[in-house]
C-alpha positions in Angstrom: -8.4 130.9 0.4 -8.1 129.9 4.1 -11.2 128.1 6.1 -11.5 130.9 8.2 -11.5 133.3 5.3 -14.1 131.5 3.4 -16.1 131.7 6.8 -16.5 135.0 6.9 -16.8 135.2 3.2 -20.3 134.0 3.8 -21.5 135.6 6.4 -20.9 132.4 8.9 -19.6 134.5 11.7 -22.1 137.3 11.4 -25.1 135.0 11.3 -23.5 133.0 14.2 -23.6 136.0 16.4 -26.6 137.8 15.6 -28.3 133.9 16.2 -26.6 134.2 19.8 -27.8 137.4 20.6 -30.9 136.8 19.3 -31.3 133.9 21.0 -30.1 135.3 24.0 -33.0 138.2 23.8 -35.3 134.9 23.8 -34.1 133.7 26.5 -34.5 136.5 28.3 -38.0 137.3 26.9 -38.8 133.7 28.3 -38.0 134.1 31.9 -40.0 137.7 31.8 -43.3 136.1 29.9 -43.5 132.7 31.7 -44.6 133.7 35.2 -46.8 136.7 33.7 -48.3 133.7 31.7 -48.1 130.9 34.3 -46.3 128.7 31.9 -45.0 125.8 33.9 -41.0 126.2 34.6 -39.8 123.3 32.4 -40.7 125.8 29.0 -37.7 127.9 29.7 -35.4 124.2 29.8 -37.4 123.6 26.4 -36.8 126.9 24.6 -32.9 126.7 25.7 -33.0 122.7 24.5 -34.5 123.9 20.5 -32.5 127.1 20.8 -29.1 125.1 21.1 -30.1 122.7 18.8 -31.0 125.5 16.3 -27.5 126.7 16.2 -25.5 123.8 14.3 -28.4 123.9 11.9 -28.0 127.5 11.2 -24.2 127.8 10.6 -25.1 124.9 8.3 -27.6 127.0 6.2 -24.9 129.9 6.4 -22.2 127.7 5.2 -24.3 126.4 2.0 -27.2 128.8 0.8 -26.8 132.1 0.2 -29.3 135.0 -0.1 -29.4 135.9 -3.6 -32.0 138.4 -5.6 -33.7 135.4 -7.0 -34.1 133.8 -3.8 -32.1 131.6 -1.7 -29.6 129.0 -4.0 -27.0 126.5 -3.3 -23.9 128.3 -2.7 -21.8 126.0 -5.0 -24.7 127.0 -7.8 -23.6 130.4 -7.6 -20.8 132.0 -10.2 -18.1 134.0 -7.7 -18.4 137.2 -9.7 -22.0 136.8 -9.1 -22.2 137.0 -5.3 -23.6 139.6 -3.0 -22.2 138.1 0.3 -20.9 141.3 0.6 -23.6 143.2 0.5 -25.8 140.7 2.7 -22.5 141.0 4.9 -23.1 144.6 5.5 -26.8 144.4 6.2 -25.6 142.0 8.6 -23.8 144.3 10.3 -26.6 146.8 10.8 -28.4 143.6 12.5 -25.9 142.5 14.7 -25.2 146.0 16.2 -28.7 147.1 16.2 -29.2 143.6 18.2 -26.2 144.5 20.3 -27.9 148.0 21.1 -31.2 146.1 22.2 -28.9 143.3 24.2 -27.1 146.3 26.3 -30.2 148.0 27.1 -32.0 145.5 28.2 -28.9 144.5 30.3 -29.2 148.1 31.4 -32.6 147.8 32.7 -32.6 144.0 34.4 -29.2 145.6 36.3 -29.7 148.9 37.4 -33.8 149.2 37.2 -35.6 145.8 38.1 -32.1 145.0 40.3 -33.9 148.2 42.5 -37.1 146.5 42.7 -35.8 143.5 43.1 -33.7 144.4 46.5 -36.8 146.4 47.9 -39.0 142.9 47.4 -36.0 141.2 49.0 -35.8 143.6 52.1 -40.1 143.3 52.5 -39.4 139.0 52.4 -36.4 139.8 55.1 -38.8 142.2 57.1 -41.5 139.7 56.8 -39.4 137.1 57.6 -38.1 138.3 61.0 -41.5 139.2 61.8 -42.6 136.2 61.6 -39.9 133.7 62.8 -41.8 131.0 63.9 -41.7 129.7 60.2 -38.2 128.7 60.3 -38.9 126.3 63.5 -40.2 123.0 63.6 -43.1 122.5 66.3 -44.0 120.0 68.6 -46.2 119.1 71.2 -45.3 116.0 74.2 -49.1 114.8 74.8 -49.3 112.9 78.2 -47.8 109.4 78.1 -50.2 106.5 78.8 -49.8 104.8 82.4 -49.5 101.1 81.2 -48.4 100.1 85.3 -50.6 97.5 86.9 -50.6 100.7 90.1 -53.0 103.1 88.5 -51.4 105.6 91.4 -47.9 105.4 89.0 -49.1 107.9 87.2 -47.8 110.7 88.2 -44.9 108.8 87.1 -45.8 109.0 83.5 -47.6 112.4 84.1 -44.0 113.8 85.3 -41.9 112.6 82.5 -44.0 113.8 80.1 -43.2 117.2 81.7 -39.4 116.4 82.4 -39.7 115.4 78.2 -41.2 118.3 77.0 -38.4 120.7 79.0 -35.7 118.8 77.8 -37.5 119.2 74.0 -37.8 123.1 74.4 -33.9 123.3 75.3 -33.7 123.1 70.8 -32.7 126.1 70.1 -35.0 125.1 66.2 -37.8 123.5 68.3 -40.8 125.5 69.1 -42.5 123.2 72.1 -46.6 123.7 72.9 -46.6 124.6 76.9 -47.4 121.7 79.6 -50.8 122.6 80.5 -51.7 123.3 77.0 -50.5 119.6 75.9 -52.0 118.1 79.1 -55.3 119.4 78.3 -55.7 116.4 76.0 -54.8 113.8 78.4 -57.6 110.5 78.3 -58.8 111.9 75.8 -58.9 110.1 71.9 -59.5 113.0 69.4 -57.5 112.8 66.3 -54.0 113.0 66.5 -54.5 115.8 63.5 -57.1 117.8 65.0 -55.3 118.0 68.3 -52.2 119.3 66.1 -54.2 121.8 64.7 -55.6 122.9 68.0 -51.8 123.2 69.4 -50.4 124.6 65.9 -47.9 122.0 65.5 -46.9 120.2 62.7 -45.6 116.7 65.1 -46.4 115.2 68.1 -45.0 113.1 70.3 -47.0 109.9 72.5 -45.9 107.5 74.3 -46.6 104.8 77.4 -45.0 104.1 80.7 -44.7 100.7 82.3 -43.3 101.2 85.9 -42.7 97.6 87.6 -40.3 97.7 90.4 -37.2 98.8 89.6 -37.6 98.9 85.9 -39.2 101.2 83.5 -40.4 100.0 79.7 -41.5 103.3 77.8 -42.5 103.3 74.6 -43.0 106.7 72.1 -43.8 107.4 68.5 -43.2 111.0 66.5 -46.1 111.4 64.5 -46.5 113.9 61.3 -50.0 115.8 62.3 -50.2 117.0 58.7 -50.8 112.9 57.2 -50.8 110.8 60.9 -47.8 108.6 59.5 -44.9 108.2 62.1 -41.4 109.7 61.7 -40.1 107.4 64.6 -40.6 105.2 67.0 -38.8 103.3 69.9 -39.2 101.4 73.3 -36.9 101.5 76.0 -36.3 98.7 78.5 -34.3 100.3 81.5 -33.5 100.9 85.3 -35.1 103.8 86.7 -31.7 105.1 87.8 -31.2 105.5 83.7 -34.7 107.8 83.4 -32.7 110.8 83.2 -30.5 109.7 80.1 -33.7 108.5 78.7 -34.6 111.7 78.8 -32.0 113.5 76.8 -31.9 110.7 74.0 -35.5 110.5 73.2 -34.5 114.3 72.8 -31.8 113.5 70.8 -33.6 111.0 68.8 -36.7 113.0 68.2 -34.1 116.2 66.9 -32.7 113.7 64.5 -35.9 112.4 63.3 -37.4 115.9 62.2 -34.0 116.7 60.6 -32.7 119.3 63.3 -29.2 119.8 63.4 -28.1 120.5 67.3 -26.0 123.2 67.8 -23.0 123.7 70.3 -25.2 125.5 72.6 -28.0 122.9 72.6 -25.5 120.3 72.8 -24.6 122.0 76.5 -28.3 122.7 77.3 -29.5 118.5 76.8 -26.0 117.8 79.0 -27.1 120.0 81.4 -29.4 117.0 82.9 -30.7 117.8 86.8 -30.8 114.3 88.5 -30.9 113.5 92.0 -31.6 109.8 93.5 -34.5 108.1 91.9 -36.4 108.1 95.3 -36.2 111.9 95.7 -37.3 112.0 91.8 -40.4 110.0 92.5 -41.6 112.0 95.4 -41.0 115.5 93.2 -43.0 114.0 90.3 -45.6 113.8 93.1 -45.3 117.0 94.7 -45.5 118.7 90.8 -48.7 116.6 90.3 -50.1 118.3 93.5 -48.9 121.6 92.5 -50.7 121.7 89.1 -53.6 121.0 90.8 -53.9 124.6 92.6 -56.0 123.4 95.2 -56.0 123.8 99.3 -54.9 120.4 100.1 -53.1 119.1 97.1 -50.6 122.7 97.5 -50.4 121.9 100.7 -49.4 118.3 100.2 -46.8 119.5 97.6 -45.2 121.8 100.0 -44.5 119.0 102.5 -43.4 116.6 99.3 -40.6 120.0 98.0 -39.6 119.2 101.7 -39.2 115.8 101.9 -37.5 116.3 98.4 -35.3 118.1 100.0 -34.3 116.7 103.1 -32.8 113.7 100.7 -31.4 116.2 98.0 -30.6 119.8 99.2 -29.5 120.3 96.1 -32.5 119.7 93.9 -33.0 123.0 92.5 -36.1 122.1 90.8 -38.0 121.1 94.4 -36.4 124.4 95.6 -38.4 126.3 92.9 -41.1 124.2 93.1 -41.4 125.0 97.0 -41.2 128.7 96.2 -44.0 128.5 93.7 -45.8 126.1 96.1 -45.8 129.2 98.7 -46.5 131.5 96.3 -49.4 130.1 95.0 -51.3 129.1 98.7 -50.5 133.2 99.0 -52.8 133.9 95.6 -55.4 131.5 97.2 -55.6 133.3 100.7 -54.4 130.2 102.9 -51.3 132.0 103.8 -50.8 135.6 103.9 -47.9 137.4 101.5 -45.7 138.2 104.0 -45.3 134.6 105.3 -45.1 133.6 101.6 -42.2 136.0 101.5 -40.8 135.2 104.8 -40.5 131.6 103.3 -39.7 131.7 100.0 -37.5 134.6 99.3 -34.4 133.3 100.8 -35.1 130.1 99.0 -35.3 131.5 95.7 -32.2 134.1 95.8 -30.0 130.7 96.1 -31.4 129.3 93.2 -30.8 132.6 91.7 -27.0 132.8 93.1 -26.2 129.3 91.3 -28.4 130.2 88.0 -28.9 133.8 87.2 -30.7 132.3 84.3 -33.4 130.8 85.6 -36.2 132.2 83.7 -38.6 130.4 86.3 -37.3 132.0 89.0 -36.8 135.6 88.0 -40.5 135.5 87.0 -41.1 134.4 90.3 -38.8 136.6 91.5 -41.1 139.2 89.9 -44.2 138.0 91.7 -42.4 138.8 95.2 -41.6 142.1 94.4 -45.1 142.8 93.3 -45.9 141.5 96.5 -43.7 143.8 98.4 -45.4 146.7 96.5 -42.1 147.3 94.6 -43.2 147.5 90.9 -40.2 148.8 89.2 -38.6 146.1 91.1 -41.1 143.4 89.5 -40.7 144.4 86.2 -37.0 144.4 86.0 -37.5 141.0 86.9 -40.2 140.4 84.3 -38.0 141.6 81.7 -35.4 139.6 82.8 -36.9 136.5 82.9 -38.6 137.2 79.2 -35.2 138.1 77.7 -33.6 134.6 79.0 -37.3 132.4 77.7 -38.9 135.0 75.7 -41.6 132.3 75.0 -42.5 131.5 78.3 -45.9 132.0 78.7 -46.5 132.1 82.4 -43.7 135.0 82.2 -45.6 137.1 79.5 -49.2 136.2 81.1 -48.1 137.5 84.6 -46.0 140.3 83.0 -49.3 141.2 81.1 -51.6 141.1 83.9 -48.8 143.3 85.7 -48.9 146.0 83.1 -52.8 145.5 83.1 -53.3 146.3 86.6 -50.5 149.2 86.3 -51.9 151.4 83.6 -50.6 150.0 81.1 -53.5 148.3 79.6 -52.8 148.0 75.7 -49.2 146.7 76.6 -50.7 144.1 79.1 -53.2 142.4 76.4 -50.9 142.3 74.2 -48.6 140.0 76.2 -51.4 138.2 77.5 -52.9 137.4 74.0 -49.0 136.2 73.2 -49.1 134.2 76.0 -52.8 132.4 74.4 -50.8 131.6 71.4 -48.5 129.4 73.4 -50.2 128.2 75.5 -53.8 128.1 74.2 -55.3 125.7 76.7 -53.4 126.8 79.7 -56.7 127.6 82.4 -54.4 130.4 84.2 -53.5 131.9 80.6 -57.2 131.7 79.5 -58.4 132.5 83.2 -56.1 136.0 83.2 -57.2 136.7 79.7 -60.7 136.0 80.7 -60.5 138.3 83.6 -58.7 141.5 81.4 -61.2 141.4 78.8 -64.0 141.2 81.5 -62.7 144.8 83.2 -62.8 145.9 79.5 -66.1 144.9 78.6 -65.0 143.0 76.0 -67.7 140.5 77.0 -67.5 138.3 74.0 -63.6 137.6 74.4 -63.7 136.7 78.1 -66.8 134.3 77.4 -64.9 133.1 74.5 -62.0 132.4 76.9 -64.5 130.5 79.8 -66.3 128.6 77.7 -62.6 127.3 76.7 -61.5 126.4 80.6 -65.0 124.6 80.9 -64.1 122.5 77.9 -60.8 122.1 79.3 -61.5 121.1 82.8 -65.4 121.2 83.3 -65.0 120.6 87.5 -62.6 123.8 87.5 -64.2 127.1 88.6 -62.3 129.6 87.1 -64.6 128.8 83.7 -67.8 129.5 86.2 -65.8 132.3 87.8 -64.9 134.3 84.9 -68.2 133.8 83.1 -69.7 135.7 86.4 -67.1 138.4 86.0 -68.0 139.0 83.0 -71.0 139.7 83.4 -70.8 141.4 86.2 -69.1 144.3 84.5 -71.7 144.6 82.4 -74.2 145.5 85.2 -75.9 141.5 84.8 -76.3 140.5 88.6 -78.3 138.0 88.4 -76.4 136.0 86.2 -73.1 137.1 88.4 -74.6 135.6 91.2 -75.1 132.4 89.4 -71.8 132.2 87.8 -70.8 132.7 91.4 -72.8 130.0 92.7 -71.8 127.4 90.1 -68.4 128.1 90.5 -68.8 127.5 94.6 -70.1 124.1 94.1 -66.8 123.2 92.5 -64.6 124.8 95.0 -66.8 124.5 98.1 -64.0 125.7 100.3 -63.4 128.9 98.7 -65.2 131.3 101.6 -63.8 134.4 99.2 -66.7 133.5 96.5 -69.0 132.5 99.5 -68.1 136.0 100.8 -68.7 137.9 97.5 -72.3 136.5 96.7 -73.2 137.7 100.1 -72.2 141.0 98.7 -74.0 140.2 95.2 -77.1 139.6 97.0 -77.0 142.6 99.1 -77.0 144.6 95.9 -79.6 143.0 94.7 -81.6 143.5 97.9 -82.0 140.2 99.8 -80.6 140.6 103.3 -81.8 136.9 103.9 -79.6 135.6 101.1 -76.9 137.7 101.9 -77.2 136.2 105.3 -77.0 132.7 104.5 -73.7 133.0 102.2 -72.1 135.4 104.9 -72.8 132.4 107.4 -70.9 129.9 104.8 -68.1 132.5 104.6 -67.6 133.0 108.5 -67.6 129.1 108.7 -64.8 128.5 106.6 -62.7 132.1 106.8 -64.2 134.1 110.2 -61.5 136.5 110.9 -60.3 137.0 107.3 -60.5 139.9 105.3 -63.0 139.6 102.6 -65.6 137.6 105.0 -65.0 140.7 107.0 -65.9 143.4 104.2 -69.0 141.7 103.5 -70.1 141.1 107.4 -69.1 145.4 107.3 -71.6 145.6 104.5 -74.1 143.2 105.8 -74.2 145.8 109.0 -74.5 148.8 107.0 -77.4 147.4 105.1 -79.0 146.9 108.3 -78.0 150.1 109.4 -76.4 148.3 112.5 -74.1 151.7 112.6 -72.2 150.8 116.1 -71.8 147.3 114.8 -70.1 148.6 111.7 -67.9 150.8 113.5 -66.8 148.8 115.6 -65.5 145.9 113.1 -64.0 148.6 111.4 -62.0 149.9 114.1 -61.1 146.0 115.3 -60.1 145.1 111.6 -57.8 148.2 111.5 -56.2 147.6 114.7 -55.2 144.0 113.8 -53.5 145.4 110.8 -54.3 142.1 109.0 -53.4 141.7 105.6 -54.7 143.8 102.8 -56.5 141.4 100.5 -58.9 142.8 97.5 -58.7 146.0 98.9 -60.0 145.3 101.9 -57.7 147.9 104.3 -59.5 150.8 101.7 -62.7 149.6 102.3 -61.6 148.9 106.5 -61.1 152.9 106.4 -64.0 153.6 104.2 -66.6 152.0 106.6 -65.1 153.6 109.9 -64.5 157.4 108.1 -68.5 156.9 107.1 -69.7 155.9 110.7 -67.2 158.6 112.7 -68.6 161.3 109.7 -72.4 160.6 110.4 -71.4 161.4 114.3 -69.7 164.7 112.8 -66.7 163.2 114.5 -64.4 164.2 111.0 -61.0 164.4 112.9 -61.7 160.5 114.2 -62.6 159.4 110.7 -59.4 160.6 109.4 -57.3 158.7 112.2 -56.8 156.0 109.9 -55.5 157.8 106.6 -53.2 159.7 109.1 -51.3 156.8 109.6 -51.4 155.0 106.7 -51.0 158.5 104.4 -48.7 160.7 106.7 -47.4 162.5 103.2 -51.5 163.9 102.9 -51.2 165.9 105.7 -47.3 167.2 105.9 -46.4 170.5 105.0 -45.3 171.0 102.4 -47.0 168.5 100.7 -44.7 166.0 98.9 -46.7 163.4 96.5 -45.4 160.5 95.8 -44.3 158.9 92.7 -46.9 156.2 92.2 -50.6 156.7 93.6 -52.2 154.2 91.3 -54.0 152.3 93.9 -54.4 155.7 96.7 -56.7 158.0 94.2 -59.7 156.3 96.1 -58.1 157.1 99.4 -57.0 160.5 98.5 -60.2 162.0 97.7 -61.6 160.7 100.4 -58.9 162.3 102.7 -59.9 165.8 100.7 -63.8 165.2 101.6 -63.1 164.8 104.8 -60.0 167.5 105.7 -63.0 169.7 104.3 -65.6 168.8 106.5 -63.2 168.7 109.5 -61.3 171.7 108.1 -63.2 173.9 106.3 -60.7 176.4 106.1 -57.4 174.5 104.8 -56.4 174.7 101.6 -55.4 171.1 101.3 -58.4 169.6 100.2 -58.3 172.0 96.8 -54.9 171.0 97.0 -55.3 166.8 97.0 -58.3 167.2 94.7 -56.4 168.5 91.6 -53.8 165.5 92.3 -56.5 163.3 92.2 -58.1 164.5 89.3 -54.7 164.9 87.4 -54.5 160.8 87.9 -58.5 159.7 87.2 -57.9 159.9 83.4 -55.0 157.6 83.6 -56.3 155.4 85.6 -56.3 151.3 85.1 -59.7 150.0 84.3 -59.5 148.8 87.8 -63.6 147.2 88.7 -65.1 148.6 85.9 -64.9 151.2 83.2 -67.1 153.5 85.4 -64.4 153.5 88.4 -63.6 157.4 86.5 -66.8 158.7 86.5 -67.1 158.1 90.4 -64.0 159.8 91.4 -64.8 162.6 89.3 -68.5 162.3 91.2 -66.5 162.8 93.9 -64.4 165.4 93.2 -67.4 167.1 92.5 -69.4 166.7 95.1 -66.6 168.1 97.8 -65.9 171.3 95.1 -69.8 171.8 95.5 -70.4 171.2 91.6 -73.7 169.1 93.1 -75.4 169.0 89.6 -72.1 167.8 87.6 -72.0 165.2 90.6 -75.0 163.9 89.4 -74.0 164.1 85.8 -71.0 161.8 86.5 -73.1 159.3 88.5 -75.7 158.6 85.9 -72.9 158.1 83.0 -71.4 155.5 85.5 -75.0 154.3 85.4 -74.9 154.5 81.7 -71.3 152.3 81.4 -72.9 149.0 83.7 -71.9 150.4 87.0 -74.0 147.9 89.0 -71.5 146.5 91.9 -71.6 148.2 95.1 -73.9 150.6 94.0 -75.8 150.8 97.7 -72.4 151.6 99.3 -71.0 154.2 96.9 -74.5 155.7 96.8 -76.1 155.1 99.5 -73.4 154.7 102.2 -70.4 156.7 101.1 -69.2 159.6 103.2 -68.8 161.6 100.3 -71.5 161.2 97.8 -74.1 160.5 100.6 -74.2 164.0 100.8 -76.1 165.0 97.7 -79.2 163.0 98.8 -81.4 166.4 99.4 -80.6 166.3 95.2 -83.6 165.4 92.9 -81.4 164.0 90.3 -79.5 161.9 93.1 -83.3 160.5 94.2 -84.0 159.9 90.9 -81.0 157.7 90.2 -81.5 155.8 93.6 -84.9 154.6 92.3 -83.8 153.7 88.7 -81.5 151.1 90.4 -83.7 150.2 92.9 -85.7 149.2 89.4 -83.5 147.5 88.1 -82.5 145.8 91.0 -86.1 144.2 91.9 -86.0 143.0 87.9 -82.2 141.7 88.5 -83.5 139.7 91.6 -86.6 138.0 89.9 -84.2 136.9 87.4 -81.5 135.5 90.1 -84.4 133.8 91.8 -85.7 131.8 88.6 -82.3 131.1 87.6 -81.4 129.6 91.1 -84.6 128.0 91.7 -85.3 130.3 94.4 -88.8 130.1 95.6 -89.8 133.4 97.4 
């Protein structure tokens, strides 16, 4: 008889078989029951190890016993005619397919069944995944290098390459970069290199020092892992300052290599694309940038005449033409210029740098700004959304993007760009300041504190962390304590005659004429003849009831067509509509929303598109066409426009800026009583801020004061307005 004959004689083949499927079904049973039991992975190597060294031993067993009635025996004890090999062969058989039956199905199941499952947990991972994609970058934050020059004035040397390192860093496509002012808001300070990682959420960071002597530059930097503080890298270079902008791109280069990024064709082009100009130009930018960042009167001024002298050596220095533009922009925002000249200046500027980079995410966002300066807001967001899809992480372009959706109805949209814009950059003062401000108008109190306290920390001499923790409270009716935020935030930014301004206005509400006085007398030093000293001095007259007086600074204010700031041309309007309606001269008070509404008054009556920021003015055109006019059916007409746009409105000053229109509205239907209704839920939601003009002095609502209910109002905040003072007075040291 052949080998293989005698193999299958006894059962060798069959028992090998049903051993592999059976140990195939263990295997398989293995991977199922290990995780469910949280065996550690290397049981499945060890099951496979003693399952393949089983095998040889089986066949062996196979080859020389047999299974006999009396038990297992030697197969050479065993007489041929004696065997049953045939019969074990058979139930062998029934074994081997009924384990073949168990292999398929379960092969069934894992393919067609759990594969289903399986695909469905895969697409959740992908969803989650893209989601969240900020797992698959590394992150990094460029703290300020160290000025190591014997001049301590070099450094804004050192301050500036930090900044020129950090762009350069963020043109990695795989590198998630923390934001300039967020990095820079550990500079001289010596917390743990850790804990300042975990405040920035990054997992390295990069330090280094500057030595500027002459002609030469030593600068030294280390990559340090935040997770353990051991470094991944370090290197100094001794070099001309002509070489500072290949520095630039290797320490790039270097720190790529370091956390294992591989650099793609595109960011290959990006580091290449270096801006240099001559080294003396570069030094007077880094100075005009340090100028800039500070945001104050002098220093933007300084840093506009630095962009120019920048300039004059390099006119092709696109980053001092956009730093110019933002120079301009930003004395606008602060009142020493007015928009227009802003414009005037820097829109020409900044459509060259657009005609040589149309993806310059810096300047479509400031691109943006202008628009929304020309009160073209379909313009500015195009531009927004421009800008955002070139640098979708650029947090100044969702934080101003936000705060443009904010203040345009779209208030859910706008925090949630602005809250984006935290995550970036969380120690950013204008991020944190705009945040601050949004959640204030909301009355999210405990958010915009949350945010001030976090500017203090940051830059304790700054008073936007004074400012905002006044606003904040003055939307929830506290102002007392708005006062003294004010007043705090004054004696860091003593030449600020805006805030001076507004506490005159604060202490008018809270009925001290004499204060009021004294701040109005610190505004008109600094600002006389600009527009928020002026509102207050209008309010400071009214108070007074110096009626001619009033009218008369009206009327001046309006002729000089000076720039609307804060509102101010509304409330220019407001005041002279009030003093010509208390003379019953109602076709004089309207003089002023003829011009600056002709649509109001045309027939027929065309609205336009966008009356986000004209609701105020419109009912007040309504109220008055119906005193002058009592027959026209245009008031009726204006009113139901108006009230069609009060419950979209923005939050605007406050969340009770609804229930005074619809006072309004009211009031001029006749509906006295439902007036009165509206008033006191404005009451209700913190409506403290101007109450003695919108009460008191409004052309409109002035009207009711024959009411009960409108006298009984007028005394519960002239309550609460002698316990409010008390309060400002102690908390001032105020001796009266």
């Amino acid at each position: 008889m052949s080998f293989f004959n005698e193999l299958k004689r006894r059962n060798v083949i069959k028992v090998a078989a049903a051993y592999v499927i059976i140990g195939w079904l263990i295997m398989q049973a293995g991977e199922v029951l290990s995780p469910a039991l949280h065996l550690p992975d290397w049981i499945n190597s060890a099951l496979a190890f003693f399952l393949i060294l089983g095998f040889p031993l089986a066949m062996f067993f196979a080859w020389a016993f047999e299974m006999t009635p009396d038990g297992l025996k030697k197969e050479k004890d065993i007489n041929r005619s004696d065997s049953i090999t045939n019969v074990t062969g058979r139930k062998l058989d029934f074994i081997v397919i009924g384990l073949l039956v168990m292999a398929l199905g379960y092969f069934a199941w894992d393919k067609f069944l759990a594969a289903r499952g399986m695909d469905e947990t895969a697409t959740l991972e992908t969803a989650d995944q893209t989601a969240t994609p900020e797992d698959q970058f590394q992150t990094i934050a460029v703290l300020p290098f160290v000025n190591m020059s014997e001049d301590p004035n070099n450094e804004y040397f050192s301050d500036g390459l930090t900044e020129e390192l950090l762009n350069t860093l963020a043109k990695i496509k795989e590198l998630r970069v923390a934001g300039r002012t967020s990095s820079f808001a550990f500079k001289g300070k010596h917390d743990d290199l850790r804990i300042i990682g975990q405040k920035l959420n990054v997992n390295t960071i990069l330090e280094g020092s500057v030595r500027k002597a002459g002609n030469r530059v030593r600068i030294t930097t280390q990559l340090i892992n935040v997770e353990d503080g051991y470094h991944l890298w370090s290197e100094t270079y001794d070099r001309e300052l002509d070489d500072i902008f290949a520095i630039q791109e290797e320490i790039a280069r270097k720190v790529a290599q370091a956390l294992r990024i591989t650099l793609l064709g595109e960011d290959e082009k990006r580091l290449k694309e270096v801006v240099s100009t001559e080294i003396g130009a570069y030094e007077i930018y880094m100075r005009a940038m340090q100028g800039l960042h500070e945001g104050a009167y002098v220093s933007l001024n300084n840093s506009v005449e630095q962009f120019q002298q920048v300039l004059a050596l390099d006119p092709a220095f696109t980053p001092a033409k956009l730093g110019l533009v933002n120079a301009w922009s930003e004395l606008a925002n602060t009142g020493a210029i007015t928009r227009s000249e802003a414009l005037r200046q820097g829109l020409p500027l900044l459509e060259t740098i657009l005609a040589e980079q149309p993806d310059n995410s810096g300047a479509r966002i400031q691109l943006a700004l202008f628009r929304a300066f020309e009160e073209k807001p379909e313009a500015a967001e195009a531009q927004f959304i421009s800008a955002l899809e070139a640098d979708p992480r650029n947090a100044r372009g969702l934080q101003e993007y936000g705060r443009f959706l904010f203040n345009n109805q779209q208030v859910k949209r706008g925090m949630e760009l602005i809250a984006a814009a935290v995550e970036i950059e969380p120690y950013d003062i204008r991020v944190l300041w705009d945040h601050c401000q949004t959640n204030a108008v909301l009355q999210n109190f405990d958010d915009a504190l949350t945010s001030c306290d976090r500017i203090r920390e940051i830059a304790p001499d700054s008073p936007l962390g004074y400012y905002g923790w006044a606003l904040a409270h003055m939307h929830t009716g506290d102002m007392a304590r708005t006062a003294k935020g004010y007043a705090d935030a004054i004696l860091r930014d003593p030449d600020d005659y805006e805030m001076q301004a507004a506490m005159c206005g604060f202490w008018i509400n809270l009925g001290d004429v004499e204060q009021a006085e004294l701040w109005q007398q610190r505004a008109d030093a600094i600002g006389a003849g600009q527009p928020v000293p002026i509102m207050t001095r209008l309010a400071l007259y009214k108070y007074r009831e110096q009626h001619d007086l009033a009218r008369g600074l009206a009327k001046q204010s309006l002729d000089r067509k000076i720039e609307n700031r804060h509102g101010s041309n509304a409330i220019f309007r407001w005041v002279w509509a009030y003093e010509s309606a208390r003379a019953d001269e109602f076709q004089a008070a309207l003089m002023p929303y003829r011009e600056a509404f002709p649509w109001a008054f045309e027939t027929p009556l065309r609205v336009p598109g966008d009356l986000n920021d004209e609701i105020f003015d419109v009912i007040q055109i309504a109220g008055l066409l119906k005193l002058a006019e009592p027959m026209s059916d245009r008031p009726t007409q204006l009113l139901e426009i108006a009230e069609n746009h009060v419950d979209r409105l923005p939050p605007g000053w406050g969340a009770w800026m609804p229930e005074m229109m619809q006072a309004s509205i009211a009031t001029i239907r006749g509906e006295r009583q439902t007036a009165i209704n509206w008033l006191n839920s404005a009451f209700q939601k913190n409506w403290r801020v101007r109450w003695r003009q919108s009460l008191l002095e409004d052309p409109i609502i002035s009207r009711l004061a024959d009411e009960p209910g409108y006298q009984e109002l007028v005394a519960r905040f002239e309550t609460d307005m002698e316990r409010q003072r008390a309060v400002a007075y102690e908390l001032m040291g105020i001796t009266k």
